[in-house]
Gaussian input, Z-matrix of N, CA and C with variables (Angstrom, degrees):
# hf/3-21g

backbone

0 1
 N
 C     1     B1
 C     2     B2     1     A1
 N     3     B3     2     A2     1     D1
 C     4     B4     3     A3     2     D2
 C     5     B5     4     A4     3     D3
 N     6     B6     5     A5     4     D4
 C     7     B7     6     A6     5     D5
 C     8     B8     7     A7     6     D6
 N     9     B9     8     A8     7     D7
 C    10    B10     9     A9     8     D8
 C    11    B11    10    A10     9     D9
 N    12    B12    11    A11    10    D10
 C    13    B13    12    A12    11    D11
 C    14    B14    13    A13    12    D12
 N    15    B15    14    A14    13    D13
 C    16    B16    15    A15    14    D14
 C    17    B17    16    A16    15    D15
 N    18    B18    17    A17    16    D16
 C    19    B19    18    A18    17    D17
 C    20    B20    19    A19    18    D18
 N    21    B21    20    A20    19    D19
 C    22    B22    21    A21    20    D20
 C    23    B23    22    A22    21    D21
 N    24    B24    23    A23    22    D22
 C    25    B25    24    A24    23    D23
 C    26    B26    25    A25    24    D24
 N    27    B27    26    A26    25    D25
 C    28    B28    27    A27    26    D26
 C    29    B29    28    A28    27    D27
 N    30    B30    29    A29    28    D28
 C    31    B31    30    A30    29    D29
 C    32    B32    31    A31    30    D30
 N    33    B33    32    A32    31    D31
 C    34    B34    33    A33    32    D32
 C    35    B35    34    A34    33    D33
 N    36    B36    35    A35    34    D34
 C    37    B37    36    A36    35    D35
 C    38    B38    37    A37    36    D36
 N    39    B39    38    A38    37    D37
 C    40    B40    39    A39    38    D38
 C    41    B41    40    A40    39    D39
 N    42    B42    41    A41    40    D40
 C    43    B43    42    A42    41    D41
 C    44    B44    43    A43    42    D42
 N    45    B45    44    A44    43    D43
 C    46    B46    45    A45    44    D44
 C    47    B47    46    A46    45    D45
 N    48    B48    47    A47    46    D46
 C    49    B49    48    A48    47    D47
 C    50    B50    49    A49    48    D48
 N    51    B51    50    A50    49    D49
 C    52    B52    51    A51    50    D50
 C    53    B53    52    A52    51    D51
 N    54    B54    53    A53    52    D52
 C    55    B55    54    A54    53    D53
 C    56    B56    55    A55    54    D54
 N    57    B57    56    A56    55    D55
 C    58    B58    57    A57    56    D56
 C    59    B59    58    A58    57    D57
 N    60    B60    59    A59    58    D58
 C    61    B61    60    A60    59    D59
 C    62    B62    61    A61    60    D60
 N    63    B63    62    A62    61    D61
 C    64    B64    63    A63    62    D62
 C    65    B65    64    A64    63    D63
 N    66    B66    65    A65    64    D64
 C    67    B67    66    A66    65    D65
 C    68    B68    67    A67    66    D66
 N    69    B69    68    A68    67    D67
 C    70    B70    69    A69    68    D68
 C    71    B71    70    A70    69    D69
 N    72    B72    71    A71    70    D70
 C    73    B73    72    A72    71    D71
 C    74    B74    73    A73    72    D72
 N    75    B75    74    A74    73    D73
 C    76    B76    75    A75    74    D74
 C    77    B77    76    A76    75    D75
 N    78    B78    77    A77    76    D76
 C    79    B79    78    A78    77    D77
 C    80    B80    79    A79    78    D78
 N    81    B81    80    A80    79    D79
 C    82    B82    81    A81    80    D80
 C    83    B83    82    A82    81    D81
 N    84    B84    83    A83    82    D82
 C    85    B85    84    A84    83    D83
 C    86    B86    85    A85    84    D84
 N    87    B87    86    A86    85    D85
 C    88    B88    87    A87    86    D86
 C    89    B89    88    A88    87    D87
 N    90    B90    89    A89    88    D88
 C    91    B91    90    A90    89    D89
 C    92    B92    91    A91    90    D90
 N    93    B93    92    A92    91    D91
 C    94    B94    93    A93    92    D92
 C    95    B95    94    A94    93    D93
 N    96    B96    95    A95    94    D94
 C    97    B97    96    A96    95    D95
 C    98    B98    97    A97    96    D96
 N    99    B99    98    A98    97    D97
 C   100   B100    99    A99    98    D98
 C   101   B101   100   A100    99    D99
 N   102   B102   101   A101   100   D100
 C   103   B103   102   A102   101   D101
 C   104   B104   103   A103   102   D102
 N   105   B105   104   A104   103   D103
 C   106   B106   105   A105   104   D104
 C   107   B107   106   A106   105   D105
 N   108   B108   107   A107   106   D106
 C   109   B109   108   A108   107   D107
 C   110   B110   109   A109   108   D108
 N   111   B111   110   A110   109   D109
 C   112   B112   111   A111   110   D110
 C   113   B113   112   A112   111   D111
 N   114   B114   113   A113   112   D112
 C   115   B115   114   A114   113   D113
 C   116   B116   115   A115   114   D114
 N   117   B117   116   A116   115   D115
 C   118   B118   117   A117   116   D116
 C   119   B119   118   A118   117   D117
 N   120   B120   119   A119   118   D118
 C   121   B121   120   A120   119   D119
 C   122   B122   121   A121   120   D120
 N   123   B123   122   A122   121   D121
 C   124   B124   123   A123   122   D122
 C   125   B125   124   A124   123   D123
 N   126   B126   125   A125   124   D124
 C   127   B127   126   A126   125   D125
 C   128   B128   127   A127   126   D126
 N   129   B129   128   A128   127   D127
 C   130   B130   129   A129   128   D128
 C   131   B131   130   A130   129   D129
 N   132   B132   131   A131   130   D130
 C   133   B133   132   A132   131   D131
 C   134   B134   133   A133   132   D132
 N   135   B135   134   A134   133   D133
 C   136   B136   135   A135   134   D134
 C   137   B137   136   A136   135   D135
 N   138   B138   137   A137   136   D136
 C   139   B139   138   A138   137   D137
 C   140   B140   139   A139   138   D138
 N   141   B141   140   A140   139   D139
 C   142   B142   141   A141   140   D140
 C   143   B143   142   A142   141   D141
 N   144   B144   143   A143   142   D142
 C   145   B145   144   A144   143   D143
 C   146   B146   145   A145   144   D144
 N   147   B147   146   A146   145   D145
 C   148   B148   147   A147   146   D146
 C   149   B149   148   A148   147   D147
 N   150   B150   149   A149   148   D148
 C   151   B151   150   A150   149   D149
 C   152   B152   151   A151   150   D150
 N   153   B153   152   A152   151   D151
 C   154   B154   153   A153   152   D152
 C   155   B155   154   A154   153   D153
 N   156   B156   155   A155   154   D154
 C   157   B157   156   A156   155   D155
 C   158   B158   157   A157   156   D156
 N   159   B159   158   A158   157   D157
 C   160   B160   159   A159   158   D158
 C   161   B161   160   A160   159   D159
 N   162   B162   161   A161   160   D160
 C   163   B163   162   A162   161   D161
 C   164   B164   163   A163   162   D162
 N   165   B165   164   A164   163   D163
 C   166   B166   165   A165   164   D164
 C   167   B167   166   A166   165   D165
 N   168   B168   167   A167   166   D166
 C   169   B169   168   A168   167   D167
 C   170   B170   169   A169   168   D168
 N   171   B171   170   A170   169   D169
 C   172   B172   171   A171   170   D170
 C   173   B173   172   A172   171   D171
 N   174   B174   173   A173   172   D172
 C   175   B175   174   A174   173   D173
 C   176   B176   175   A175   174   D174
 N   177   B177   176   A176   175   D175
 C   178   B178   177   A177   176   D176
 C   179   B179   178   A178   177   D177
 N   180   B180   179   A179   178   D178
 C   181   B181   180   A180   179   D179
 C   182   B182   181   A181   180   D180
 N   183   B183   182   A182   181   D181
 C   184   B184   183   A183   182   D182
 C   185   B185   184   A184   183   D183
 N   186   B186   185   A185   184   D184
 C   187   B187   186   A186   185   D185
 C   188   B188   187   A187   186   D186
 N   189   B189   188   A188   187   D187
 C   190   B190   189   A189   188   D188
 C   191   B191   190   A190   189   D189
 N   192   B192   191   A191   190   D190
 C   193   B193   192   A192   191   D191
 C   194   B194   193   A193   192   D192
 N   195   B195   194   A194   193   D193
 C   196   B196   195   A195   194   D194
 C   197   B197   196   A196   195   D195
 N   198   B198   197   A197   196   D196
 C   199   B199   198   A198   197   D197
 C   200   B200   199   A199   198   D198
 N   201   B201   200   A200   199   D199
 C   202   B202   201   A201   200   D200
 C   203   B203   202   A202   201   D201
 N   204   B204   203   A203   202   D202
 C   205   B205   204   A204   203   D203
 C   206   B206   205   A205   204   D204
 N   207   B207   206   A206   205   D205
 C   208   B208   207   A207   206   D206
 C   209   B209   208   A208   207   D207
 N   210   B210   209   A209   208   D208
 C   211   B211   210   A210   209   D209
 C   212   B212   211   A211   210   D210
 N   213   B213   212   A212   211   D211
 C   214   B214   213   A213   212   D212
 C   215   B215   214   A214   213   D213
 N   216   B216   215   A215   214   D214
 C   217   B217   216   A216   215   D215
 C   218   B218   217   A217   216   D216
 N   219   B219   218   A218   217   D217
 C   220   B220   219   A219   218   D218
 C   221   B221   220   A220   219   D219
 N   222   B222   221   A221   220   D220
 C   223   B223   222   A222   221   D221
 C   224   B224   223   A223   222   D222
 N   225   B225   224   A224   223   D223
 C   226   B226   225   A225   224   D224
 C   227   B227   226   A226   225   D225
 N   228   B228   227   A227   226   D226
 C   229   B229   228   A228   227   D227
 C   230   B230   229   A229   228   D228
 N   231   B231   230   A230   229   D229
 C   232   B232   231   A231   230   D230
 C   233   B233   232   A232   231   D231
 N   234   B234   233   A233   232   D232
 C   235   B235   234   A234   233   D233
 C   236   B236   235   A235   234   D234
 N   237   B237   236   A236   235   D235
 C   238   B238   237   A237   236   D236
 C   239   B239   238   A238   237   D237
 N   240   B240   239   A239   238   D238
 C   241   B241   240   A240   239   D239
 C   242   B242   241   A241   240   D240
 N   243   B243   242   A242   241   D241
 C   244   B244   243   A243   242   D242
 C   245   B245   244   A244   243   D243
 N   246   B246   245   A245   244   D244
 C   247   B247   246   A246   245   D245
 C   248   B248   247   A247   246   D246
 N   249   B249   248   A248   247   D247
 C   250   B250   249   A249   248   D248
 C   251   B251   250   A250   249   D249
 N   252   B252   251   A251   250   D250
 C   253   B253   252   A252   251   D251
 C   254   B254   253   A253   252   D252
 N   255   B255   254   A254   253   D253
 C   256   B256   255   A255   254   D254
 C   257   B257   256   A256   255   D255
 N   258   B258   257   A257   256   D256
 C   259   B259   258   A258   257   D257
 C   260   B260   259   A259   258   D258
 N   261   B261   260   A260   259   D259
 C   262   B262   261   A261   260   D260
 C   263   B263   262   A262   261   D261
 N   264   B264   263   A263   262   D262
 C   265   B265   264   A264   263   D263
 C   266   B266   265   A265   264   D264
 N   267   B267   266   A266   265   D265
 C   268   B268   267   A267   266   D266
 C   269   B269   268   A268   267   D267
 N   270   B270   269   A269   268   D268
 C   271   B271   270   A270   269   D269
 C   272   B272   271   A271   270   D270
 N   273   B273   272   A272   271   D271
 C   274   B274   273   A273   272   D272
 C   275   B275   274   A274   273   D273
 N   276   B276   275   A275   274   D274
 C   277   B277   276   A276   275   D275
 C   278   B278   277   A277   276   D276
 N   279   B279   278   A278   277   D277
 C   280   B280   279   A279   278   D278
 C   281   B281   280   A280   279   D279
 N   282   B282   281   A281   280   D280
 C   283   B283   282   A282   281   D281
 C   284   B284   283   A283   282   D282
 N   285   B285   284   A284   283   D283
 C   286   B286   285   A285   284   D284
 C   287   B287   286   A286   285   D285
 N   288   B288   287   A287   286   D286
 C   289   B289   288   A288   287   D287
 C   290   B290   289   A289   288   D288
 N   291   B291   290   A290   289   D289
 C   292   B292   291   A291   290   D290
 C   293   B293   292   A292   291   D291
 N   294   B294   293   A293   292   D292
 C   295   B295   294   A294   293   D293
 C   296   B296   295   A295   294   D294
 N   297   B297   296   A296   295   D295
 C   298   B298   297   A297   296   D296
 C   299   B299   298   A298   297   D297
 N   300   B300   299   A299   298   D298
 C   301   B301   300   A300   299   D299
 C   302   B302   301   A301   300   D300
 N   303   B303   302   A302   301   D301
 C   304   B304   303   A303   302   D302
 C   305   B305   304   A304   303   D303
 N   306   B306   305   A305   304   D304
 C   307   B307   306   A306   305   D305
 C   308   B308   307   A307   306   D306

   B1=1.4438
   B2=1.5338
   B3=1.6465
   B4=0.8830
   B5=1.6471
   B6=0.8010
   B7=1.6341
   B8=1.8563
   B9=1.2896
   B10=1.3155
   B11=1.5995
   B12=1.4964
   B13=1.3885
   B14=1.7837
   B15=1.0218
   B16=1.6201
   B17=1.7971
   B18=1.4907
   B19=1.7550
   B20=1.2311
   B21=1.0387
   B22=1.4050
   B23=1.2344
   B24=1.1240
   B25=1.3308
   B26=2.0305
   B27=0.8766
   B28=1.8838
   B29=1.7505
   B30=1.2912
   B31=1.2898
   B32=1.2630
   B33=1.2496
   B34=1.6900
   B35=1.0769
   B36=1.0738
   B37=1.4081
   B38=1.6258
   B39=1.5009
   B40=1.3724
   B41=0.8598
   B42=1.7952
   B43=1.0910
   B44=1.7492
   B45=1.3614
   B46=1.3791
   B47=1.6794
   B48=1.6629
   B49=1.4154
   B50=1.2300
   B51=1.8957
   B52=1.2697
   B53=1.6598
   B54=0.9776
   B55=2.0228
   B56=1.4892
   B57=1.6007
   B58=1.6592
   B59=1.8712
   B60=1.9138
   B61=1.7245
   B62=2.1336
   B63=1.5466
   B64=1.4836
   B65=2.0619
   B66=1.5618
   B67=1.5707
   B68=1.6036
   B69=1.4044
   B70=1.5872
   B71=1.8478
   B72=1.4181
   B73=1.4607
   B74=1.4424
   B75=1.5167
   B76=1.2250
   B77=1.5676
   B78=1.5383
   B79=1.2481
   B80=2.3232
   B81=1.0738
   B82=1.6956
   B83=1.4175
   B84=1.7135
   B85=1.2857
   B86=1.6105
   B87=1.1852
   B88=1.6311
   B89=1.7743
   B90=1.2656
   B91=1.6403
   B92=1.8507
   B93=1.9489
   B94=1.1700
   B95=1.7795
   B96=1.3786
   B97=1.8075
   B98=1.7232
   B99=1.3180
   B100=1.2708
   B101=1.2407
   B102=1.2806
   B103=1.7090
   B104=1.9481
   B105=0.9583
   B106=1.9778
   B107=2.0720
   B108=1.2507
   B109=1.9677
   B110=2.1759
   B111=1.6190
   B112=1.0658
   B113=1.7481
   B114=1.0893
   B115=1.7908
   B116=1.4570
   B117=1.3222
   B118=1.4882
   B119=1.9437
   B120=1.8381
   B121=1.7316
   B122=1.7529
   B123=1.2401
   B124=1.3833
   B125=1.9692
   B126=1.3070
   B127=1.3535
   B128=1.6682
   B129=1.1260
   B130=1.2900
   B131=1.7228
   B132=1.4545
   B133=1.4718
   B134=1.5046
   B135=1.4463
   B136=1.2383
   B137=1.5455
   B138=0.9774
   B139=1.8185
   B140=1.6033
   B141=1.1341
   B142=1.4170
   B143=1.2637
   B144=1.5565
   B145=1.4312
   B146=1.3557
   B147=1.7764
   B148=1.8375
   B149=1.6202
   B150=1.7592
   B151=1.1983
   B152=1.9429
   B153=1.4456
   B154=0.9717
   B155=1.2897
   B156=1.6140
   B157=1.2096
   B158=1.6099
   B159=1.7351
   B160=1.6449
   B161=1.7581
   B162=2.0098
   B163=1.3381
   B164=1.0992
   B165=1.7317
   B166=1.3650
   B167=1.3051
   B168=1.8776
   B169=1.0520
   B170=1.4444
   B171=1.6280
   B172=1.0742
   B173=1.6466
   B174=1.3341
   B175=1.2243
   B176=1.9666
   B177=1.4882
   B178=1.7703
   B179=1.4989
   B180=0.9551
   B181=1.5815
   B182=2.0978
   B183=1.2545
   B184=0.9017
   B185=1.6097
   B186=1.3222
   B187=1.4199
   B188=0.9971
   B189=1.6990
   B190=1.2376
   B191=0.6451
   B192=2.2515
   B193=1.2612
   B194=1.1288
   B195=1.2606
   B196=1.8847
   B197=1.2664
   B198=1.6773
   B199=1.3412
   B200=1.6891
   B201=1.3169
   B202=1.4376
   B203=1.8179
   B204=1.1764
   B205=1.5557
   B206=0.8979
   B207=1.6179
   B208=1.0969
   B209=1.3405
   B210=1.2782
   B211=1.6560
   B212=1.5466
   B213=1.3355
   B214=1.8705
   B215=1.8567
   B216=1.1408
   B217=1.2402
   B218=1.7575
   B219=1.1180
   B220=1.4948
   B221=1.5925
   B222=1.5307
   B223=1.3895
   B224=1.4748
   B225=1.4770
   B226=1.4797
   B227=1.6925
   B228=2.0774
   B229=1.9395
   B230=1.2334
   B231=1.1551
   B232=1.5241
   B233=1.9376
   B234=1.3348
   B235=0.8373
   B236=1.9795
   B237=1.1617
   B238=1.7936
   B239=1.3196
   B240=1.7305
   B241=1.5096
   B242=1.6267
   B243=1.2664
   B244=1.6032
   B245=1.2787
   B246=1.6104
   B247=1.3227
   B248=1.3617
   B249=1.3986
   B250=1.6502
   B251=1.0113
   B252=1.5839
   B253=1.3614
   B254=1.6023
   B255=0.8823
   B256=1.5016
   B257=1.5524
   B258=1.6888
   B259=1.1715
   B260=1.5726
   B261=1.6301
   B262=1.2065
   B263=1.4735
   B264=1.4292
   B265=0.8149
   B266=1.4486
   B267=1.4030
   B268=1.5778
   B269=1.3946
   B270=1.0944
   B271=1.8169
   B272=1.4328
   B273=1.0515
   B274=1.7609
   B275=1.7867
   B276=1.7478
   B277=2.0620
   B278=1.1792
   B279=1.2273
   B280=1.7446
   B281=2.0056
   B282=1.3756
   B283=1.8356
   B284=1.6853
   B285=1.5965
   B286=0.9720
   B287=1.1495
   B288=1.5510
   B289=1.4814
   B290=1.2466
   B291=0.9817
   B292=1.6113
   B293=1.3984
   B294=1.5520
   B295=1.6108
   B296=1.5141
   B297=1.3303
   B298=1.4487
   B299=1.8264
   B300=2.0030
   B301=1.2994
   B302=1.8910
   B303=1.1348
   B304=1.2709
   B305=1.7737
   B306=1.1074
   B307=2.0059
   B308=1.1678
   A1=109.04
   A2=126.46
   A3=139.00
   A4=118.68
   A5=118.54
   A6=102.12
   A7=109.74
   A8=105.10
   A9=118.70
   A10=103.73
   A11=126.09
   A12=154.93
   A13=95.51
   A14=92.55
   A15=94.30
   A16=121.77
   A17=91.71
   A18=109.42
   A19=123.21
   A20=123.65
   A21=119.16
   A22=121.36
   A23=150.36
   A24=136.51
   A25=110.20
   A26=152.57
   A27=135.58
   A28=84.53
   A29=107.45
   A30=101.47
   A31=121.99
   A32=117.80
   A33=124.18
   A34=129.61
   A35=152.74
   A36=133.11
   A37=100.66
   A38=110.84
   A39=96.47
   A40=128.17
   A41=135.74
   A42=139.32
   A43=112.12
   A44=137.52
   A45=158.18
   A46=93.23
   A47=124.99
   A48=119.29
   A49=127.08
   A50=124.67
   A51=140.40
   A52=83.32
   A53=143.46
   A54=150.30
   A55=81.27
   A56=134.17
   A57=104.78
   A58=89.13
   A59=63.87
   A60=71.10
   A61=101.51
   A62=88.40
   A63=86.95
   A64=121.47
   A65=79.93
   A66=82.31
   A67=142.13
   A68=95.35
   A69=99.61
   A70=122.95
   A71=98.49
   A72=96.06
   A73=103.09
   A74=129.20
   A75=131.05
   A76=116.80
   A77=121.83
   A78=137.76
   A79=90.95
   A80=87.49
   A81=95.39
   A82=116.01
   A83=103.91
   A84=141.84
   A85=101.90
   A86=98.75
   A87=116.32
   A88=100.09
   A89=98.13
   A90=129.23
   A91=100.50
   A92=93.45
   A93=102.76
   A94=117.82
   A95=98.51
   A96=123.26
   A97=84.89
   A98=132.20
   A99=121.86
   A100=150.78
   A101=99.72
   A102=128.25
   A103=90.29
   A104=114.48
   A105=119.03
   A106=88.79
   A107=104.15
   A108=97.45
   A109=85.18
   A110=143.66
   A111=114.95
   A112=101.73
   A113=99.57
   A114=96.63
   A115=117.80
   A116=112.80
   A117=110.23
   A118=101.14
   A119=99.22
   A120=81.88
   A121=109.60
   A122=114.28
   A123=126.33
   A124=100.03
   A125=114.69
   A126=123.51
   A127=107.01
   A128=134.50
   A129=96.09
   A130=104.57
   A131=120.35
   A132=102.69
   A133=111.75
   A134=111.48
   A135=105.03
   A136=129.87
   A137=115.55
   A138=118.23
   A139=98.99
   A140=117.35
   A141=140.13
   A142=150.19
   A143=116.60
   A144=130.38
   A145=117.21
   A146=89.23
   A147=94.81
   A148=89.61
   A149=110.82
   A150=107.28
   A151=92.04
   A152=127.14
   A153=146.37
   A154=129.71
   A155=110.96
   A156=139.47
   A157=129.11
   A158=93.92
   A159=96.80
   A160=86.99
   A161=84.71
   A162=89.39
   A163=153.82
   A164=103.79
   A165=118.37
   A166=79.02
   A167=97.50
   A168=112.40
   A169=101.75
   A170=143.67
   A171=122.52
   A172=93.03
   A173=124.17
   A174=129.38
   A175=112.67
   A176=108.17
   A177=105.41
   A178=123.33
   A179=107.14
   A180=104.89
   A181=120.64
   A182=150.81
   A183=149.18
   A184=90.35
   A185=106.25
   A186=124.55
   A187=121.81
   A188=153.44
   A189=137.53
   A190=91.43
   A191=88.83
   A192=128.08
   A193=98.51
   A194=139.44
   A195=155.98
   A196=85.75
   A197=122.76
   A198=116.19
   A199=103.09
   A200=103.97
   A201=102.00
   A202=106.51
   A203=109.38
   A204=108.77
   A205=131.29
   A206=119.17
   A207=136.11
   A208=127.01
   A209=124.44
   A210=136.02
   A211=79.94
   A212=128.19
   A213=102.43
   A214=93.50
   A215=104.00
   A216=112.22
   A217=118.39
   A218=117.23
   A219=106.78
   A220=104.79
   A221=121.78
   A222=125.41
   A223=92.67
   A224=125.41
   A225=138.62
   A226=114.56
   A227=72.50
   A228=79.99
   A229=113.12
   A230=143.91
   A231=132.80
   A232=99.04
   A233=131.90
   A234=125.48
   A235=121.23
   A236=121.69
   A237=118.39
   A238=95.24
   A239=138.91
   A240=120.95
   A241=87.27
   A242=124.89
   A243=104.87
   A244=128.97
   A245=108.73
   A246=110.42
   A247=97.20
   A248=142.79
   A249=118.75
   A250=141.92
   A251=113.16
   A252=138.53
   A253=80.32
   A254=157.51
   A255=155.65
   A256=125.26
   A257=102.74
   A258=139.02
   A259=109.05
   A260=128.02
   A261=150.20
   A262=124.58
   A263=104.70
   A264=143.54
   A265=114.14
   A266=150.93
   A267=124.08
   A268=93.88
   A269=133.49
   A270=126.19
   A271=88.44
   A272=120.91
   A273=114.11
   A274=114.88
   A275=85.33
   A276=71.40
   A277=85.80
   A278=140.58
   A279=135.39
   A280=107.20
   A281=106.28
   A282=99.63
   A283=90.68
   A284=139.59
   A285=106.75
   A286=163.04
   A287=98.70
   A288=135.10
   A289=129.62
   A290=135.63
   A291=136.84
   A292=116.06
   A293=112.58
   A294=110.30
   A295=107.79
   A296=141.05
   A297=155.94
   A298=96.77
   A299=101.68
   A300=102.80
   A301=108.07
   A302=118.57
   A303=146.19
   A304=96.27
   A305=111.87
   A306=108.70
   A307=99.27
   D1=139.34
   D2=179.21
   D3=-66.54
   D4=146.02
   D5=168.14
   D6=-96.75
   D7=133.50
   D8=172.21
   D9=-23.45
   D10=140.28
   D11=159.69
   D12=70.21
   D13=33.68
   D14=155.33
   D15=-135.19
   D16=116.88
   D17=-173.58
   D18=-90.58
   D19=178.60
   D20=158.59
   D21=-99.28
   D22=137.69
   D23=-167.51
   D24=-109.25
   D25=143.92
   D26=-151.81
   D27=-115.63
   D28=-47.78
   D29=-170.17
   D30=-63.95
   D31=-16.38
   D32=179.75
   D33=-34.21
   D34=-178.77
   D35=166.14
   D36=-107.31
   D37=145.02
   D38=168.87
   D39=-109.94
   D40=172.56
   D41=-146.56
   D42=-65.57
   D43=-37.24
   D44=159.30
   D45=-37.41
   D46=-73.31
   D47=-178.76
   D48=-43.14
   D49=-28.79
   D50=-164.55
   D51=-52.45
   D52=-51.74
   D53=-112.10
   D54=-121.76
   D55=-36.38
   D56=-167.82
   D57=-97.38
   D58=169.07
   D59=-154.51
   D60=-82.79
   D61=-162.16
   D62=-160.22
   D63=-66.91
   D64=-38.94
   D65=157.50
   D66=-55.22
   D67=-46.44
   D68=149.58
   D69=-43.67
   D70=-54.33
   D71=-162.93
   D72=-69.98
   D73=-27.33
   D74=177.14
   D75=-59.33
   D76=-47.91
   D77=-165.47
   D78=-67.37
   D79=-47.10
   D80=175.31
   D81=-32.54
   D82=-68.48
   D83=175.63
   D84=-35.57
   D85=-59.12
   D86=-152.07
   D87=-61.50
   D88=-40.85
   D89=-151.01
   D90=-63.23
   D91=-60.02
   D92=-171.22
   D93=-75.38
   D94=-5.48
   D95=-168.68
   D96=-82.51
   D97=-78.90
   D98=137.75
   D99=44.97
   D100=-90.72
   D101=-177.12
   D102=-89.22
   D103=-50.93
   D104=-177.75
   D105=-50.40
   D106=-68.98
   D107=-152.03
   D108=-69.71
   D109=-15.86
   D110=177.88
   D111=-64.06
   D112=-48.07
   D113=-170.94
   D114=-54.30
   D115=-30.22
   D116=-166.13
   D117=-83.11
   D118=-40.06
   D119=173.77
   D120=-57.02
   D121=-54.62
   D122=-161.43
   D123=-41.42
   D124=-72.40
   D125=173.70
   D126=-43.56
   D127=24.85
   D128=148.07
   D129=113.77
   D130=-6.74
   D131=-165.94
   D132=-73.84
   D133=167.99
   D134=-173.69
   D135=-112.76
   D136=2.78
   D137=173.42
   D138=-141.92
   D139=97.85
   D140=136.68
   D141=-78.37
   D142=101.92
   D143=179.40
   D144=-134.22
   D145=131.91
   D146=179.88
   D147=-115.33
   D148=139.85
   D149=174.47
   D150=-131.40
   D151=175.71
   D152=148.46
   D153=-97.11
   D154=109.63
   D155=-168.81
   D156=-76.77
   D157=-44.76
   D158=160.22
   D159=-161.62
   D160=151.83
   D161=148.47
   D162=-152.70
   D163=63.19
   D164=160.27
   D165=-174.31
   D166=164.18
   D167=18.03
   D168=-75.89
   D169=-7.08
   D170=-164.21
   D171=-134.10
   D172=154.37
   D173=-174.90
   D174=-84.92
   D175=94.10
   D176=-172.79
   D177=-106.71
   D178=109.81
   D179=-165.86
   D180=-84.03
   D181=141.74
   D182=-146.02
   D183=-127.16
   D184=126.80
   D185=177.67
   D186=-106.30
   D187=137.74
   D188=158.50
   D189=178.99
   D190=142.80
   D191=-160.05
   D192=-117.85
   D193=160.80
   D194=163.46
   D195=-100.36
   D196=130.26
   D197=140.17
   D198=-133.24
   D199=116.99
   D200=-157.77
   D201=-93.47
   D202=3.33
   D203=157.27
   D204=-63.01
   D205=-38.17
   D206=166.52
   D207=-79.54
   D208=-21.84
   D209=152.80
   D210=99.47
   D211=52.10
   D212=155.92
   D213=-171.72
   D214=157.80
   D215=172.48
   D216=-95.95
   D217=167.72
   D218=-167.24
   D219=-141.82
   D220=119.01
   D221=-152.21
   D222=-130.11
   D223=102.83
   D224=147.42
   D225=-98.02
   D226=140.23
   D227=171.60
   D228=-97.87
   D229=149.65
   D230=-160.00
   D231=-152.49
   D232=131.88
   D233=-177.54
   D234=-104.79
   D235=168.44
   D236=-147.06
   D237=-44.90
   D238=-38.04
   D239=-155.27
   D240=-90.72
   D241=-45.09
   D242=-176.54
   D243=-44.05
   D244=-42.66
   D245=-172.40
   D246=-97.15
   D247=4.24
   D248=130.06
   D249=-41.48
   D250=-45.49
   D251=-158.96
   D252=-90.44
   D253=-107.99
   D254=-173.88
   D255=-0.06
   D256=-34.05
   D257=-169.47
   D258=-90.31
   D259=-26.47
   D260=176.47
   D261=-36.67
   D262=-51.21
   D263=-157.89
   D264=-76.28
   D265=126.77
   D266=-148.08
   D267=-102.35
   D268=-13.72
   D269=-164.56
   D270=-94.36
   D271=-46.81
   D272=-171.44
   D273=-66.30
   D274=-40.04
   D275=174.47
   D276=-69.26
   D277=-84.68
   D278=-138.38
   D279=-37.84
   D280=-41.73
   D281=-173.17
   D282=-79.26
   D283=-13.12
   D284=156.19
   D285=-131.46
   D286=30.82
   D287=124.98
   D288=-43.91
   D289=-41.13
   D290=151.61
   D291=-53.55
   D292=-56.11
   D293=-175.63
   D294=-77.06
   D295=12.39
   D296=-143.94
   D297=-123.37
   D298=-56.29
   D299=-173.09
   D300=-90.58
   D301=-10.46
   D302=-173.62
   D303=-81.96
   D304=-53.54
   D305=-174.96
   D306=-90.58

């Protein structure tokens, strides 16, 4: 039995990750950061804009989504291979290409 005010936490890292190294844990990070903003364009959000923030020395792009179910908007910076790799995907460019020529 647990003792009262102790949770589990999902995001934690677990004990197996402590040992890979940091690049690993980043590519993880990156992956599941990722897979979270494909679902949220795909489902439906409703004000989408990617702008470019700087470029160089490294090229960083500014993301944000409206999802007004949730009452807040959601603003990631993502740099040229992330928002390729995000971009990969054919349903996600196509919903945001529409919401691109649409805003």
């Amino acid at each position: 039995m647990r003792p009262p005010g102790s949770y589990k936490i999902a995001s934690r890292n677990r004990a197996f990750e402590a040992f890979l190294g940091a690049e690993a844990r980043s590519e993880r990070r990156t992956r599941k950061l990722l897979d979270s903003l494909r679902t949220q364009i795909l489902e439906g959000s409703e004000g989408l804009r990617i702008r470019r923030v700087f470029t160089t020395p490294r090229e960083v792009f500014r993301l944000e989504l409206e999802l007004p179910e949730l009452g807040y908007q959601r603003t990631t910076l993502l740099d040229r291979d992330a928002l390729d790799e995000l971009l990969t995907a054919d349903d996600v460019r196509a919903v945001v290409r529409r919401r691109l020529r649409l805003g």
